[in-house]
C-alpha positions in Angstrom: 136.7 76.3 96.3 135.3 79.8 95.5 132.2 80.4 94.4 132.5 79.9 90.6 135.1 78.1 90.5 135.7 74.4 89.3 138.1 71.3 90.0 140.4 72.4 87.4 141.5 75.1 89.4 141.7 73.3 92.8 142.8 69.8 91.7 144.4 70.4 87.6 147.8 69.4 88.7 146.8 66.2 90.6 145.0 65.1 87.3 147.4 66.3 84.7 149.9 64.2 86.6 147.2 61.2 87.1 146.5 61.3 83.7 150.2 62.2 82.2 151.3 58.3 81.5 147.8 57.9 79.1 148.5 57.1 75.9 145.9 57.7 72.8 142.6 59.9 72.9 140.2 59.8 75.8 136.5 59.7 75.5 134.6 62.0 78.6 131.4 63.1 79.2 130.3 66.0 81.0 127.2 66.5 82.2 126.3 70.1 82.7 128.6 72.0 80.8 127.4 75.3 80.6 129.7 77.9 78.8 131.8 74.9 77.6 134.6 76.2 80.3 135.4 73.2 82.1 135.1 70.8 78.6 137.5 73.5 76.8 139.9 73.1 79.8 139.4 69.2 79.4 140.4 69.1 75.7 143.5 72.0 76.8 145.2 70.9 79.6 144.4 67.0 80.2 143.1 65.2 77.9 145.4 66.6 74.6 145.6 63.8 72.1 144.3 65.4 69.1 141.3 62.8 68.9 140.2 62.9 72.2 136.4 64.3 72.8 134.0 65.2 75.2 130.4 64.2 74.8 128.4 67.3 76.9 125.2 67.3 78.0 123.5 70.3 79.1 119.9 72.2 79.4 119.7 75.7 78.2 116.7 77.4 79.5 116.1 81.1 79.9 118.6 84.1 78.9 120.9 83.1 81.2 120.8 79.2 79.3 121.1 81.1 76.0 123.9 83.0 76.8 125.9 80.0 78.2 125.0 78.4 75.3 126.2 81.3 73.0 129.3 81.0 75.1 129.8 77.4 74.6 129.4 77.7 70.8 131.9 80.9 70.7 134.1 79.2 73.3 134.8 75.9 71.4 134.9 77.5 68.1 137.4 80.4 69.3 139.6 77.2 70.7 139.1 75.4 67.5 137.8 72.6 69.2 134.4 72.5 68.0 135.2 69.4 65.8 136.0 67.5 69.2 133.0 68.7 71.3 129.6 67.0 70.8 127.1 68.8 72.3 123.0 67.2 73.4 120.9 69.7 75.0 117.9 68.2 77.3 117.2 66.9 80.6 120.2 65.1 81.7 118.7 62.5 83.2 116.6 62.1 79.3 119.9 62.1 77.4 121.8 59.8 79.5 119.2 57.1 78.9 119.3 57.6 75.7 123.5 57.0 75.5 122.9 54.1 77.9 119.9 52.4 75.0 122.2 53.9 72.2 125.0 52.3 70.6 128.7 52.9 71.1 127.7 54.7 74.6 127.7 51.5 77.4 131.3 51.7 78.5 132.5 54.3 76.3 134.1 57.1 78.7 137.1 57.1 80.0 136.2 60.2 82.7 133.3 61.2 83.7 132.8 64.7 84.6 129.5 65.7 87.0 129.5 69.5 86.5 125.9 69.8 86.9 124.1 72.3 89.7 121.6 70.5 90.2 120.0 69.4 93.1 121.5 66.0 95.0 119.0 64.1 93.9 118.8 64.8 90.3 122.9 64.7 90.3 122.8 60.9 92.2 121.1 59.6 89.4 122.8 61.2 86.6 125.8 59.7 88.3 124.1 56.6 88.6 123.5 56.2 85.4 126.6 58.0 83.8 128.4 55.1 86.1 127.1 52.5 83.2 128.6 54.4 80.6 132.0 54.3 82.6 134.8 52.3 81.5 136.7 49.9 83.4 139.4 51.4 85.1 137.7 55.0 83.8 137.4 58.0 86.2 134.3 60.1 87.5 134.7 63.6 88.7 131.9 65.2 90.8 132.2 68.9 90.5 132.6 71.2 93.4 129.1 72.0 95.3 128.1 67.8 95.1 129.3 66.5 98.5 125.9 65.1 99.3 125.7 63.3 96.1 129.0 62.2 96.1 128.9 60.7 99.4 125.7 59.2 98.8 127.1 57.6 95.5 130.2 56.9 97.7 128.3 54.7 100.0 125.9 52.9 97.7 129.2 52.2 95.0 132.1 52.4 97.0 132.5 48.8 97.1 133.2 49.1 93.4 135.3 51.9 92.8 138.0 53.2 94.8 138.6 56.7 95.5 141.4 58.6 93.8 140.8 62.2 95.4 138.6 63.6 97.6 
C-alpha cells in the first residue's frame, strides 16, 4: 500500500465480507489510533451493530500528537460516534497491562487492530500482549508497515492461530 494508507483501503472488502454473517456488536481494540481514522472506518463500514465499540489506545506527544488527537476527538464526534469510542492515552505497552490486570479486558475483543508505527519490537509485544485480550475465534490485524512483527508473531504463535489474510 501507499504511503499513508491503511488496510481498509487495501483489504475493506475481504473483511466486510469475512465479517458480513456476524451477528450482534463487536468489541475491537486498536492500538495506535491516531486521528481516529481507521477506528471511525471500523464503527462505519465493518463492525455496524449500533453497540459495537472500539477500545483505542494511543500516545499523543508533540504538535503533531495534539493535532491527531484534536482530530480524533472532532473525527468521532463529527461521526457521532464518540459514545462508541473509548479512548486511553499512554504507552501502549503501559495500557495494555493494565486491560490484561483489569476486569472485563482478558478475552474481551473480538478484532484486534495493530495500527501502531512503532518500531518491531515495541509492536511484537503489544501484539503479544493484545493476543491475551483476544477472544476465541477473534481476529488480529497488523497494520500495513509491520511485516517484521507480524512474521515474528507468526512464527512464535502460528501454531495457534491460523492465518486468514496475508
Amino acid at each position: 500500500p501507499e504511503a499513508g494508507s491503511g488496510w481498509w483501503e487495501t483489504d475493506l472488502e475481504a473483511w466486510q465480507v469475512f465479517f458480513s454473517h456476524r451477528e450482534g456488536a463487536a468489541r475491537v481494540l486498536e492500538i495506535g489510533s491516531g486521528n481516529g481514522a481507521s477506528a471511525t472506518r471500523l464503527l462505519d463500514l465493518i463492525f455496524t451493530h449500533p453497540e459495537s465499540e472500539v477500545h483505542c489506545i494511543d500516545l499523543y506527544e508533540g504538535t503533531a500528537g495534539e493535532e491527531a488527537h484534536s482530530a480524533f476527538l472532532s473525527r468521532a464526534a463529527q461521526g457521532g460516534q464518540a459514545e462508541r469510542l473509548h479512548l486511553y492515552e499512554g504507552l501502549s505497552r503501559e495500557v495494555l497491562a493494565w486491560m490484561i490486570a483489569g476486569d472485563g479486558y482478558w478475552q474481551g475483543f473480538d478484532f484486534v487492530h495493530l495500527a501502531t508505527p512503532t518500531e518491531g519490537s515495541e509492536l511484537l509485544g503489544d501484539a503479544c500482549q493484545a493476543w491475551e485480550m483476544l477472544k476465541p475465534g477473534g481476529v488480529m490485524v497488523f497494520g500495513p508497515g509491520a511485516i517484521p512483527a507480524r512474521d515474528a508473531f507468526l512464527a512464535v504463535f502460528g501454531d495457534r492461530l491460523e492465518v486468514i489474510l496475508k
